[in-house]
PyMOL Python script that loads the backbone (N, CA, C, O; Angstrom):
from pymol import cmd

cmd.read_pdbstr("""\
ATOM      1  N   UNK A   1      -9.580  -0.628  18.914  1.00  0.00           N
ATOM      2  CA  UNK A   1     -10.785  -1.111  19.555  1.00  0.00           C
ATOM      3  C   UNK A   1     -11.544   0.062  20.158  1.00  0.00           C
ATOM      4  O   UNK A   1     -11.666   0.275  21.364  1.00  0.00           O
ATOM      5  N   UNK A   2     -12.057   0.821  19.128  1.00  0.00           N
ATOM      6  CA  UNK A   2     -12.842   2.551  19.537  1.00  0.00           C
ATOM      7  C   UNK A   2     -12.226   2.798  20.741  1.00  0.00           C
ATOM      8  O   UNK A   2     -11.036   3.073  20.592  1.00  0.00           O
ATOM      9  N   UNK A   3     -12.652   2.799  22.017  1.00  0.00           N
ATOM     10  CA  UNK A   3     -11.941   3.634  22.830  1.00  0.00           C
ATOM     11  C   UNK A   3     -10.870   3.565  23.843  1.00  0.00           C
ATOM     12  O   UNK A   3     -10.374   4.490  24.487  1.00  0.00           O
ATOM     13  N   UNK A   4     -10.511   1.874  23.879  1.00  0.00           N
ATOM     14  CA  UNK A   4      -9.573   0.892  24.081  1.00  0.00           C
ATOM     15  C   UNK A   4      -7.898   1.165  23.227  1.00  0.00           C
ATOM     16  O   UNK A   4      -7.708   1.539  22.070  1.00  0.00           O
ATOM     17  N   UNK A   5      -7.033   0.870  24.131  1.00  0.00           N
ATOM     18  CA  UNK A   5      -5.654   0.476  23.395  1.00  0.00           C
ATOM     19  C   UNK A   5      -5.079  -0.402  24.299  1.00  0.00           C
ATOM     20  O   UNK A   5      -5.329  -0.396  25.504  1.00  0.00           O
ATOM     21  N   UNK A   6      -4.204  -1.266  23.662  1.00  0.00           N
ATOM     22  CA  UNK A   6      -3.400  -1.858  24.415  1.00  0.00           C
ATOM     23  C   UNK A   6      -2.117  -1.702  24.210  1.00  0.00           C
ATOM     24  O   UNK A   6      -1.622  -1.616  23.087  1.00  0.00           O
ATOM     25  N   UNK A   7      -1.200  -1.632  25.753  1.00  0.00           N
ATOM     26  CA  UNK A   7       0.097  -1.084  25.160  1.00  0.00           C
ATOM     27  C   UNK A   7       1.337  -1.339  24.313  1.00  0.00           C
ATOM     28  O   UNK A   7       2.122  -0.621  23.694  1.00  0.00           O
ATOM     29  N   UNK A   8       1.174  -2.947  24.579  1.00  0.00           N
ATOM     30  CA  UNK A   8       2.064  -3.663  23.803  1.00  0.00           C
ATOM     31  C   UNK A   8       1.983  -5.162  22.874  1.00  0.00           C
ATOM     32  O   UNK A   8       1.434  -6.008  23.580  1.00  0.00           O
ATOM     33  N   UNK A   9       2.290  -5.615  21.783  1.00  0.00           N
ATOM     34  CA  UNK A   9       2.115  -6.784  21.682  1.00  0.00           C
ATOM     35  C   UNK A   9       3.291  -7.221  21.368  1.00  0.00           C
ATOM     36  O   UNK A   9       4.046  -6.551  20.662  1.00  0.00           O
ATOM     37  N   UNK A  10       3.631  -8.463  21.872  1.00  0.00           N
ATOM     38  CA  UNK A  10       5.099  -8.896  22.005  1.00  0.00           C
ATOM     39  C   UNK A  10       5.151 -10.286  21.065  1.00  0.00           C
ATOM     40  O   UNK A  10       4.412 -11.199  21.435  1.00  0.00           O
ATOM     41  N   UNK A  11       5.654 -10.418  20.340  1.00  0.00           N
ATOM     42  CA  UNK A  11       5.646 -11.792  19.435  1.00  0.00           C
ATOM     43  C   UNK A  11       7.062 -12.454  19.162  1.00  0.00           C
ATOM     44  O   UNK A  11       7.997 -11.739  18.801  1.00  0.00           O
ATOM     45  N   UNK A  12       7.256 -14.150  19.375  1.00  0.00           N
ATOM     46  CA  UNK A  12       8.362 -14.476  19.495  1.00  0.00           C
ATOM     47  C   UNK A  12       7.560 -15.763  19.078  1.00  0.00           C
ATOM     48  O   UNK A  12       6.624 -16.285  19.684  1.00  0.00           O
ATOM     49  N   UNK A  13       8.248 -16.215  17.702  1.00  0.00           N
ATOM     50  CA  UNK A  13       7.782 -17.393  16.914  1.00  0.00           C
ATOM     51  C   UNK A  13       6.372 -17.716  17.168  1.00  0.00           C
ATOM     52  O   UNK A  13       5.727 -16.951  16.451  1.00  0.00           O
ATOM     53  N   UNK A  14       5.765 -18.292  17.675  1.00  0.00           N
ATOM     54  CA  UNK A  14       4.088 -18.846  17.670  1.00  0.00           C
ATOM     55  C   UNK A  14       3.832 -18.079  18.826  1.00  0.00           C
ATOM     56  O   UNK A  14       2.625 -17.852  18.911  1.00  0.00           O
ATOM     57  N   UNK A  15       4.396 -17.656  19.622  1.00  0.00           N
ATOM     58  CA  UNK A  15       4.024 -17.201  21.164  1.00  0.00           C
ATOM     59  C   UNK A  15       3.601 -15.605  21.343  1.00  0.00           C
ATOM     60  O   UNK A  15       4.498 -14.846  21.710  1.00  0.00           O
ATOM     61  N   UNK A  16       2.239 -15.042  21.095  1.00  0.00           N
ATOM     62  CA  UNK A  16       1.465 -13.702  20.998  1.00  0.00           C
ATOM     63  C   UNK A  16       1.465 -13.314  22.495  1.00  0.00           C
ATOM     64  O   UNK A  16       0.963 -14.162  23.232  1.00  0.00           O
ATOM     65  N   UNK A  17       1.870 -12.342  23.001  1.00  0.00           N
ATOM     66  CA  UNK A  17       0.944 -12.294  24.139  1.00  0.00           C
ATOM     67  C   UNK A  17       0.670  -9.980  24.318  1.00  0.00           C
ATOM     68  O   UNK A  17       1.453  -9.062  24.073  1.00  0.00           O
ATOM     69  N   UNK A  18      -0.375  -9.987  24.688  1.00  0.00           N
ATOM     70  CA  UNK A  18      -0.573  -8.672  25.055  1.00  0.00           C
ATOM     71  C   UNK A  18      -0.492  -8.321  26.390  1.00  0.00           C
ATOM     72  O   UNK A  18      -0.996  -8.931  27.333  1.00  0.00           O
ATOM     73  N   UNK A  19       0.353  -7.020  26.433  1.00  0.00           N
ATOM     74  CA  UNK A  19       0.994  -6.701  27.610  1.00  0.00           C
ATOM     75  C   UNK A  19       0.171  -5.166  27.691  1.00  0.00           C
ATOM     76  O   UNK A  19       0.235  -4.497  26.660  1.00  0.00           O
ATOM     77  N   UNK A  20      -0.498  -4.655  28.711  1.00  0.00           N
ATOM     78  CA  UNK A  20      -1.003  -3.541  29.433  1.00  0.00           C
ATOM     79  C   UNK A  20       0.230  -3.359  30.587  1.00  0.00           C
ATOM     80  O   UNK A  20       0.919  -4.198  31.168  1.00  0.00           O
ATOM     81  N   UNK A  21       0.197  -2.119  30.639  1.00  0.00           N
ATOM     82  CA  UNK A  21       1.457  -1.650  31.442  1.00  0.00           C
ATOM     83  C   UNK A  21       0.468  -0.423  32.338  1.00  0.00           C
ATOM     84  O   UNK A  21      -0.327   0.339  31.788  1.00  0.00           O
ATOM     85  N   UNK A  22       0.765  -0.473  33.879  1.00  0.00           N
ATOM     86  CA  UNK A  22       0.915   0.615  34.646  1.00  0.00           C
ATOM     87  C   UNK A  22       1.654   0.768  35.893  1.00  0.00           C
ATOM     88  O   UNK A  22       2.230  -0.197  36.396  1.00  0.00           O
ATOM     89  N   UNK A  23       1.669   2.034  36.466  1.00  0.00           N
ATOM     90  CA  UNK A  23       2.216   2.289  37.685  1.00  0.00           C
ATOM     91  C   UNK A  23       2.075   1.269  38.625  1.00  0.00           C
ATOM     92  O   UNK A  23       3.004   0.555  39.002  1.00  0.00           O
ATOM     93  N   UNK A  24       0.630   1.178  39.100  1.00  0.00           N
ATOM     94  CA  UNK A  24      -0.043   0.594  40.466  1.00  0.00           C
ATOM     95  C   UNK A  24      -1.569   0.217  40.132  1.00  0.00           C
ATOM     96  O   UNK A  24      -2.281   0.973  39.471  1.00  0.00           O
ATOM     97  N   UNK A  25      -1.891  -0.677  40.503  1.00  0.00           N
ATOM     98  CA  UNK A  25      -3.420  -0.869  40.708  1.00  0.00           C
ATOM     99  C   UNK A  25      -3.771  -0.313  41.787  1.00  0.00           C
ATOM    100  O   UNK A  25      -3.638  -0.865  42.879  1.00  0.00           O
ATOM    101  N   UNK A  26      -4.379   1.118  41.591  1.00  0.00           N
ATOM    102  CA  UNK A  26      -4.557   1.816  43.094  1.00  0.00           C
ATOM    103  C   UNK A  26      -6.064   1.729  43.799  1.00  0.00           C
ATOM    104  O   UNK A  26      -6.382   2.009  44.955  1.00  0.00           O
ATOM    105  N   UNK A  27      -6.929   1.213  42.627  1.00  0.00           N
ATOM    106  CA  UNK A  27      -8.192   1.326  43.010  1.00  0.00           C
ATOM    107  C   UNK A  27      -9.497   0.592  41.775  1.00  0.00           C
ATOM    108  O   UNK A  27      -8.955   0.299  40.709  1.00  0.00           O
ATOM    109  N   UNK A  28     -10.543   0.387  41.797  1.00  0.00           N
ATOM    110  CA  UNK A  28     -10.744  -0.231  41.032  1.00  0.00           C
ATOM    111  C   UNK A  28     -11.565   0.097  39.859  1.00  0.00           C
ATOM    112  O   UNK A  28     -12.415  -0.518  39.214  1.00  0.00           O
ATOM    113  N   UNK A  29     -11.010   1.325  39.789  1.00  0.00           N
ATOM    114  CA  UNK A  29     -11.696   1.927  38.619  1.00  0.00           C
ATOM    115  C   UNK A  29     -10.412   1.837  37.744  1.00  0.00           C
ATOM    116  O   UNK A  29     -10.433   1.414  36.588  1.00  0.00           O
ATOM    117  N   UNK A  30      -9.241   2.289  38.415  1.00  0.00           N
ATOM    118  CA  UNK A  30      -7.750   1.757  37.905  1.00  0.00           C
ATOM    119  C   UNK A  30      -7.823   0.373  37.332  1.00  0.00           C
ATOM    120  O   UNK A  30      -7.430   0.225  36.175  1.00  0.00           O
ATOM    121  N   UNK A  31      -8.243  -0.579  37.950  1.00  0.00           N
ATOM    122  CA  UNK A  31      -8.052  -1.807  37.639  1.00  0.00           C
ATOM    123  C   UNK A  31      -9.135  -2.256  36.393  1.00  0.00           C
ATOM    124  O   UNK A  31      -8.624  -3.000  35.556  1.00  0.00           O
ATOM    125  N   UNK A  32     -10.373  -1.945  36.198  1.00  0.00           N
ATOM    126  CA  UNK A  32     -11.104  -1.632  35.046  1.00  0.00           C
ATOM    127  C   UNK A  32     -10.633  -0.844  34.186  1.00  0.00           C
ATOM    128  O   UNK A  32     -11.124  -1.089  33.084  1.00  0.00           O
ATOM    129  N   UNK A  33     -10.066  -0.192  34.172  1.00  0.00           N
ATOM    130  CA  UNK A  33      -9.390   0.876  32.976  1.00  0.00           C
ATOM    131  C   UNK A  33      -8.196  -0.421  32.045  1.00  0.00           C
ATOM    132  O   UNK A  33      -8.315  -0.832  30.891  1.00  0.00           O
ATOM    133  N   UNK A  34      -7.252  -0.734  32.955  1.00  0.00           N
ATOM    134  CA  UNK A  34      -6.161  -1.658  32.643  1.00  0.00           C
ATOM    135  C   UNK A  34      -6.755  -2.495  32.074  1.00  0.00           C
ATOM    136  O   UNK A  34      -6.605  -2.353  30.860  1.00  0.00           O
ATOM    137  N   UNK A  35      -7.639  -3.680  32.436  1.00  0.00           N
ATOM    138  CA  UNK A  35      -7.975  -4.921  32.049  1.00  0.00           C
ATOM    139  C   UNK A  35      -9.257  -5.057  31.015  1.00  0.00           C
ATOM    140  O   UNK A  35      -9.600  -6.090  30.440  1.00  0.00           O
ATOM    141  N   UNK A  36      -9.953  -3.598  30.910  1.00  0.00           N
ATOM    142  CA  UNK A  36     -10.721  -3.784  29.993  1.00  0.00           C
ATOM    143  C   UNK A  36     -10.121  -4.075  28.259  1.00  0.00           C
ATOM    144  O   UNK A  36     -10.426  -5.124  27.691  1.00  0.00           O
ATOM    145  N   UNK A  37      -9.555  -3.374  27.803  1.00  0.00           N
ATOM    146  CA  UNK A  37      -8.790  -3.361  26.986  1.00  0.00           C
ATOM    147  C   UNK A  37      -8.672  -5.165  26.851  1.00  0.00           C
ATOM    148  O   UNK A  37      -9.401  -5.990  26.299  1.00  0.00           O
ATOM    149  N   UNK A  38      -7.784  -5.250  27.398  1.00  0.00           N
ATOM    150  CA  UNK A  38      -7.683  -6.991  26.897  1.00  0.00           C
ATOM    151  C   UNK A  38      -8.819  -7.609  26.903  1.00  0.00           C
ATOM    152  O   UNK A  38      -9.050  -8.336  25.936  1.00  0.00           O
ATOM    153  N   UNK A  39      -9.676  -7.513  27.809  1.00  0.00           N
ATOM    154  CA  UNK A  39     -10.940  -8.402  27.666  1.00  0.00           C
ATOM    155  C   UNK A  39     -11.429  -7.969  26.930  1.00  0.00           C
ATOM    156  O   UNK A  39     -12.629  -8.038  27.194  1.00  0.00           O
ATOM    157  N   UNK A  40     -11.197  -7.294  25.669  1.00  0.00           N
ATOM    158  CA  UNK A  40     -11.808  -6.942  24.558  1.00  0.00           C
ATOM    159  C   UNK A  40     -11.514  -7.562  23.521  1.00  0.00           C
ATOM    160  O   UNK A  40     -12.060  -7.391  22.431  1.00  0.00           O
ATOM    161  N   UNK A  41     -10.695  -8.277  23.742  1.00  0.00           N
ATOM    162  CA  UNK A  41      -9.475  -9.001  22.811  1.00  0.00           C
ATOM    163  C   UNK A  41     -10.239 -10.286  22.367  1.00  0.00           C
ATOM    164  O   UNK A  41     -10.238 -11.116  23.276  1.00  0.00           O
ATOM    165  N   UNK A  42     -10.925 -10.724  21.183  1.00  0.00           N
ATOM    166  CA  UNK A  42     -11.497 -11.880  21.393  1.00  0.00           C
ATOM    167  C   UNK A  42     -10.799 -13.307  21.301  1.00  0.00           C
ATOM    168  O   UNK A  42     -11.221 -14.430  21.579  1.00  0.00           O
ATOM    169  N   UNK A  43      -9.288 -12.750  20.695  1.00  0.00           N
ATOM    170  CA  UNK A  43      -8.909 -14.259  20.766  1.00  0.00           C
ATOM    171  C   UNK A  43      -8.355 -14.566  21.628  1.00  0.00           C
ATOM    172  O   UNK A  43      -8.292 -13.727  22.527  1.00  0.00           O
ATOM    173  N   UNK A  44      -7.596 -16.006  21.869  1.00  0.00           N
ATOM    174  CA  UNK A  44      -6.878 -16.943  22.981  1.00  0.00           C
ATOM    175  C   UNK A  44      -5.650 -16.601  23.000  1.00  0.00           C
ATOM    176  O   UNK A  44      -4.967 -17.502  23.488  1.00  0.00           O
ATOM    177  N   UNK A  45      -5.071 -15.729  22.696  1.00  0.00           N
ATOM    178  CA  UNK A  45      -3.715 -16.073  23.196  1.00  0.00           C
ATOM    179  C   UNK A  45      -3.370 -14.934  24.575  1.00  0.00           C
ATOM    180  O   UNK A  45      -4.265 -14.176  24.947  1.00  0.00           O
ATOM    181  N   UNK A  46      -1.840 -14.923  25.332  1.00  0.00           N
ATOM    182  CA  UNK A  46      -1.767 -14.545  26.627  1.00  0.00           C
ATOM    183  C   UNK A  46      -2.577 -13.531  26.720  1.00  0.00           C
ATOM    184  O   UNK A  46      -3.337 -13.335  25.772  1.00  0.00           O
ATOM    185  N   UNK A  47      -2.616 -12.671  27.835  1.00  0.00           N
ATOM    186  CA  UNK A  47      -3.026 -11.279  28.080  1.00  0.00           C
ATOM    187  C   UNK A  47      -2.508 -10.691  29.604  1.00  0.00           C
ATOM    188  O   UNK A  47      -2.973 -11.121  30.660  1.00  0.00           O
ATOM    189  N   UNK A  48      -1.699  -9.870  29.538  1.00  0.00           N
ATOM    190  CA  UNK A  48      -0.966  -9.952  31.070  1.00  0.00           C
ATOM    191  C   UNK A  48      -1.196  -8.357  31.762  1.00  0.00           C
ATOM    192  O   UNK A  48      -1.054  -7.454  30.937  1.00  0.00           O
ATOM    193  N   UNK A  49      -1.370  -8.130  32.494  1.00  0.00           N
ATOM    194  CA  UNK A  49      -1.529  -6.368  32.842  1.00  0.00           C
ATOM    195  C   UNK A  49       0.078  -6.553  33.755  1.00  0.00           C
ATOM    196  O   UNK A  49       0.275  -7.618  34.340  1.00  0.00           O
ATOM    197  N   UNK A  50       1.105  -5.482  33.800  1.00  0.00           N
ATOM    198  CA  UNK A  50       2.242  -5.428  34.329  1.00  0.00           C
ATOM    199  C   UNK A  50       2.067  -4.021  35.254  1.00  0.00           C
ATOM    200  O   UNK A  50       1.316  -3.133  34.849  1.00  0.00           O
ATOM    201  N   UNK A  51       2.748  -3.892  36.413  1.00  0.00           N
ATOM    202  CA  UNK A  51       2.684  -3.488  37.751  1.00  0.00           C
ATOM    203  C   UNK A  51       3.660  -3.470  38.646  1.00  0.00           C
ATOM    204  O   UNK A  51       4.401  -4.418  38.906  1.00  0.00           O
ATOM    205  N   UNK A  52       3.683  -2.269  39.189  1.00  0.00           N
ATOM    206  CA  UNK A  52       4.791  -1.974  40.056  1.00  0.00           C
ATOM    207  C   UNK A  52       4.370  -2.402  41.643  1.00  0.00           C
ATOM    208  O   UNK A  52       5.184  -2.550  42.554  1.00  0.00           O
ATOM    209  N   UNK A  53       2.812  -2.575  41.758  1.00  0.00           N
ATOM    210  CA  UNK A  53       2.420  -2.977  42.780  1.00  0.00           C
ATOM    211  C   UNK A  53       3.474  -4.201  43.535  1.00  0.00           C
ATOM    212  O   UNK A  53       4.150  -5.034  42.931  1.00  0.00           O
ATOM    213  N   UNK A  54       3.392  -4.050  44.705  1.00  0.00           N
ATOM    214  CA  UNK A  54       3.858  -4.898  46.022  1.00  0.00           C
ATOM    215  C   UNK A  54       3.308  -6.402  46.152  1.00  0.00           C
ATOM    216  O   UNK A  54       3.933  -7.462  46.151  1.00  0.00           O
ATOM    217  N   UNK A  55       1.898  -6.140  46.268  1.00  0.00           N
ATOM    218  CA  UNK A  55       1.215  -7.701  46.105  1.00  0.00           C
ATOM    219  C   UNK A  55       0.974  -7.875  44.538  1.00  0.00           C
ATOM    220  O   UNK A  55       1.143  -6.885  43.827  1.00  0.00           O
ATOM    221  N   UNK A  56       0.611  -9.016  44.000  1.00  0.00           N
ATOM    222  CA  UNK A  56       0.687 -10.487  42.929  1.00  0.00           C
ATOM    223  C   UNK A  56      -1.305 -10.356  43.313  1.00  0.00           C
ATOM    224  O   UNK A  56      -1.791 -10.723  44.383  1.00  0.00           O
ATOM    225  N   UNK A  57      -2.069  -9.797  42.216  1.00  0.00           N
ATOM    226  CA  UNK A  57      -3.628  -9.940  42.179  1.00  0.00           C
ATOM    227  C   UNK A  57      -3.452 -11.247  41.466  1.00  0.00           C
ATOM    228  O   UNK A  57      -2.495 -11.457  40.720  1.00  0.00           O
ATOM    229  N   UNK A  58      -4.291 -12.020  41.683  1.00  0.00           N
ATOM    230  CA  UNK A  58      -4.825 -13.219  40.559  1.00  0.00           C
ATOM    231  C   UNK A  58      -5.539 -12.718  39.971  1.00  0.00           C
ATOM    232  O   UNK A  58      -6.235 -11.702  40.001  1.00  0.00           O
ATOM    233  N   UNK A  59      -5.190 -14.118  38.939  1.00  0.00           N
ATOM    234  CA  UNK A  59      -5.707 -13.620  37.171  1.00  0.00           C
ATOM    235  C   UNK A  59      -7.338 -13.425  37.647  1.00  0.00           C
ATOM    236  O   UNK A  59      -8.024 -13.758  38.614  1.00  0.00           O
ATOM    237  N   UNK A  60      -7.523 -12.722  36.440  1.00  0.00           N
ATOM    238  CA  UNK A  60      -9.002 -11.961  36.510  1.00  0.00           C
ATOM    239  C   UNK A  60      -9.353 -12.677  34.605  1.00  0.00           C
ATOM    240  O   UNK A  60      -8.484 -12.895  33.761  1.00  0.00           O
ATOM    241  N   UNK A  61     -10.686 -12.855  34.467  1.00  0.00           N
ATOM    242  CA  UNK A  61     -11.011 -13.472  33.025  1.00  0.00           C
ATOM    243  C   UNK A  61      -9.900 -14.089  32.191  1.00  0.00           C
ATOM    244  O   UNK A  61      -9.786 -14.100  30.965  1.00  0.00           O
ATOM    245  N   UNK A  62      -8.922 -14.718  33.341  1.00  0.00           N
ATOM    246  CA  UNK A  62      -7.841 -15.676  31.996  1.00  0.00           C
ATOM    247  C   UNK A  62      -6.815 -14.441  32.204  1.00  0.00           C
ATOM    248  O   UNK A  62      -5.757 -14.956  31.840  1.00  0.00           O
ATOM    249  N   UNK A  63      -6.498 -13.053  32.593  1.00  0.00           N
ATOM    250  CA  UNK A  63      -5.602 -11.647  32.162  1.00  0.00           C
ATOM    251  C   UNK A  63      -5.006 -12.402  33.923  1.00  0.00           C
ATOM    252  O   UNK A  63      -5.595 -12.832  34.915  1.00  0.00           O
ATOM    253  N   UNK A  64      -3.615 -12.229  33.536  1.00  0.00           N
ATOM    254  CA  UNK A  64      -2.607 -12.745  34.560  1.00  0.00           C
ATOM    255  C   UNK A  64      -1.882 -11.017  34.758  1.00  0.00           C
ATOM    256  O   UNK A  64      -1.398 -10.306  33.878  1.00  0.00           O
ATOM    257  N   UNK A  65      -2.033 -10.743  36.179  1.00  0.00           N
ATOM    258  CA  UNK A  65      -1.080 -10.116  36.863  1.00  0.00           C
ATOM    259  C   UNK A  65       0.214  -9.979  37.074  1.00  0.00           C
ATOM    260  O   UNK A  65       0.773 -10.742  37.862  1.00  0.00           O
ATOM    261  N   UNK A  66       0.957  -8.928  36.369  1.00  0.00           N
ATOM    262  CA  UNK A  66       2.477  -9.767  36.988  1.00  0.00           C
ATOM    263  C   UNK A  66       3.651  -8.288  36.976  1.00  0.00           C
ATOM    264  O   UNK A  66       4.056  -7.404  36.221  1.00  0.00           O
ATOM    265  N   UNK A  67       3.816  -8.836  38.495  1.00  0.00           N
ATOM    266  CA  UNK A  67       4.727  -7.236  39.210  1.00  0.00           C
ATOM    267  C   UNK A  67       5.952  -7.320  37.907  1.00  0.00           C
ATOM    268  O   UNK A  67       6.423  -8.279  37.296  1.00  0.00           O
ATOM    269  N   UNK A  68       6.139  -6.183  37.845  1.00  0.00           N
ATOM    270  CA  UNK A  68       7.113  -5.891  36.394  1.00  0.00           C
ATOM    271  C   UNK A  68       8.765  -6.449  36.937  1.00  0.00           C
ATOM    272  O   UNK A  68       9.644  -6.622  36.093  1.00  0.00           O
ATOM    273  N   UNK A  69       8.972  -6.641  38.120  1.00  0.00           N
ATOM    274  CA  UNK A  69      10.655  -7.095  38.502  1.00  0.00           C
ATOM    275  C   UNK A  69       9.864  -8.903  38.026  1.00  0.00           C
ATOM    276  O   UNK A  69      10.751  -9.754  38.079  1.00  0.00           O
ATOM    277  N   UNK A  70       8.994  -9.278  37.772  1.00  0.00           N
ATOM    278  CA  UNK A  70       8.960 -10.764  37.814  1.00  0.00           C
ATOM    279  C   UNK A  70       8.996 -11.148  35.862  1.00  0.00           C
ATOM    280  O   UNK A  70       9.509 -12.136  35.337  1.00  0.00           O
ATOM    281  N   UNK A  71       8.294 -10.026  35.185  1.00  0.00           N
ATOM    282  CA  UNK A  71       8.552 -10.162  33.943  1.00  0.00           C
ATOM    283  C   UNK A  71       9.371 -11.225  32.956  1.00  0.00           C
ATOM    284  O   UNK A  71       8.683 -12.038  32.339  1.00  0.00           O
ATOM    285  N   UNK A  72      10.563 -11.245  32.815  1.00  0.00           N
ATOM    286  CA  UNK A  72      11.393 -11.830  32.265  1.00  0.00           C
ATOM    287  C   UNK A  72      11.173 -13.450  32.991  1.00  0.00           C
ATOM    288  O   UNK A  72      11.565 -14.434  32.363  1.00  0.00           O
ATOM    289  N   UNK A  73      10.730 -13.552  33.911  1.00  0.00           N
ATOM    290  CA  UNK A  73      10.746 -14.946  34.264  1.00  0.00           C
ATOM    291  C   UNK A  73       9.594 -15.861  33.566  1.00  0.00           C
ATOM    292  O   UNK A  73       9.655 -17.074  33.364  1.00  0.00           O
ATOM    293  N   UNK A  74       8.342 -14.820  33.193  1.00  0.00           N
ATOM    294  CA  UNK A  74       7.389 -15.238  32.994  1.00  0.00           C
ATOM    295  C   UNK A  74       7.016 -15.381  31.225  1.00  0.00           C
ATOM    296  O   UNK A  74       6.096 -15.995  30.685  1.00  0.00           O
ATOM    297  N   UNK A  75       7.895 -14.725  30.743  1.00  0.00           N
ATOM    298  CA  UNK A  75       8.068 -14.302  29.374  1.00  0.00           C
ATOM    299  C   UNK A  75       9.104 -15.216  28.692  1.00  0.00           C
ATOM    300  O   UNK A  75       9.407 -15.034  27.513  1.00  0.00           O
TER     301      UNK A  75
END
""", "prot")
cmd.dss("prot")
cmd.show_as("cartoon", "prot")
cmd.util.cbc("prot")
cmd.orient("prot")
């Protein structure tokens, strides 16, 4: 997606979802960097940005937040 990547796509029978991975959401040029990428994505299926951050951001355009120790619960 020209100047876009996303880091991961994870597939398990019908269930797509794209995973962006970083350190911390430290600021919000950080947080535009991460989430653009998926919102580039035109189709429906998940889109999650993963984070070592302390606080849980709510979802932003449908892209769900989720601290990386919570992962496996959500997956």
């Amino acid at each position: 997606m020209r100047d876009k990547e996303v880091d991961f796509v994870a597939k398990k029978g019908e269930r797509l979802i794209y995973l962006q991975c970083t350190y911390v959401l430290v600021d919000e040029q950080t947080i535009r960097r991460e989430y653009a990428p998926l919102e580039a994505i035109p189709d429906n299926y998940e889109k999650m940005v993963i984070s070592l951050d302390d606080v849980s951001f709510p979802s932003n355009n449908g892209i769900r937040h989720i601290q990386a120790w919570k992962l496996l619960d959500v997956i």
